[in-house]
C-alpha positions as CSV (number, residue, x, y, z in Angstrom):
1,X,-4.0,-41.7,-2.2
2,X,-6.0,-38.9,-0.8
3,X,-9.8,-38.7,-1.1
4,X,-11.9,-36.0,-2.4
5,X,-13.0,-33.6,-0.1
6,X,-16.3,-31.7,-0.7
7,X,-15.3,-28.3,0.1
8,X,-19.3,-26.8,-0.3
9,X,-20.4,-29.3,2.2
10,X,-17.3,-28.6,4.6
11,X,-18.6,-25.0,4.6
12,X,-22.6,-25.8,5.2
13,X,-21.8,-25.5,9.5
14,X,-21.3,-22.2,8.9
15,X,-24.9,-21.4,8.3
16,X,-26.1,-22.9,11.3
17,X,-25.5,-20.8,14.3
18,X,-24.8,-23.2,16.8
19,X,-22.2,-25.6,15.1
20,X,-18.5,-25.1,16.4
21,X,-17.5,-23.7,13.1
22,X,-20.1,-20.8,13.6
23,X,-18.6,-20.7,16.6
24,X,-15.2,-20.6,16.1
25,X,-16.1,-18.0,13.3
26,X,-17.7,-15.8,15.9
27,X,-15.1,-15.9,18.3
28,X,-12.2,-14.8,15.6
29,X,-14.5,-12.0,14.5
30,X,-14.4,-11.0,18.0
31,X,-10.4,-11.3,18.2
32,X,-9.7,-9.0,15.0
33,X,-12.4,-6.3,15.9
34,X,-11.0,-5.9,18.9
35,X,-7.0,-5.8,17.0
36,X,-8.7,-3.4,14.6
37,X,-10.0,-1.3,17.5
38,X,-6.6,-0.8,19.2
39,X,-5.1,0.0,16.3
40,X,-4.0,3.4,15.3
41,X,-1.9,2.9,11.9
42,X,-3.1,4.6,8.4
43,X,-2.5,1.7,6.7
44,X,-3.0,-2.0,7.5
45,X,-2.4,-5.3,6.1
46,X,-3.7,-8.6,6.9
47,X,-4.1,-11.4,5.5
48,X,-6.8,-14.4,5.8
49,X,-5.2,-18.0,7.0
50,X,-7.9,-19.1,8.7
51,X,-11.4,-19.0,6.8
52,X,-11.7,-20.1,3.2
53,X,-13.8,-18.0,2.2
54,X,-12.4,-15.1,4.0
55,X,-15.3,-14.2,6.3
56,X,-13.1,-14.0,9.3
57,X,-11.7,-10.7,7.8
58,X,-14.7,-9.6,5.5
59,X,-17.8,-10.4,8.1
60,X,-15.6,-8.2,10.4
61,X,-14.5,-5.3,7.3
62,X,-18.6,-5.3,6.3
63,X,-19.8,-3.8,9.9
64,X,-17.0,-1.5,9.4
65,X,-16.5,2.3,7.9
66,X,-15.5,2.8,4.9
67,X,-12.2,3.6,5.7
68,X,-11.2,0.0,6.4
69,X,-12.5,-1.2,3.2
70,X,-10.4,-4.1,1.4
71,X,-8.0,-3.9,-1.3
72,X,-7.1,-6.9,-2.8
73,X,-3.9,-7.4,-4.2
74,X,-4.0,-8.4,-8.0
75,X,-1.4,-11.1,-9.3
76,X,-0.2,-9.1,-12.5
């Protein structure tokens, strides 16, 4: 049997700047501004495996123009 995992509290390192999750978080920001920056296509897609909450794509998309704003897809 698995145990319960407390997903808030797994997330809590995040708002301290020095934990390895903050980190970790920092450094993939880094990696997909600098994708983003070589890139020259109209229209991109990604898609968020790494960050639960999706701030490895939205921290970077926030500091961004509007031009790379999300869309996110609807389940119909």
């Amino acid at each position: 049997m698995v145990a319960a995992r407390d997903w808030a509290a797994w997330h809590e390192p995040y708002a301290d700047e020095d934990s390895p999750l903050s980190r970790r978080l920092r450094l993939l920001q880094g990696h997909i501004t600098s994708w983003l920056d070589e890139r020259t296509d109209e229209t991109l897609h990604v898609v968020s495996a790494c960050a639960g909450q999706a701030h490895d794509i939205l921290g970077v998309l926030a500091t961004r123009s509007a031009a790379f704003g999300p869309r996110i897809p609807q389940r119909s």
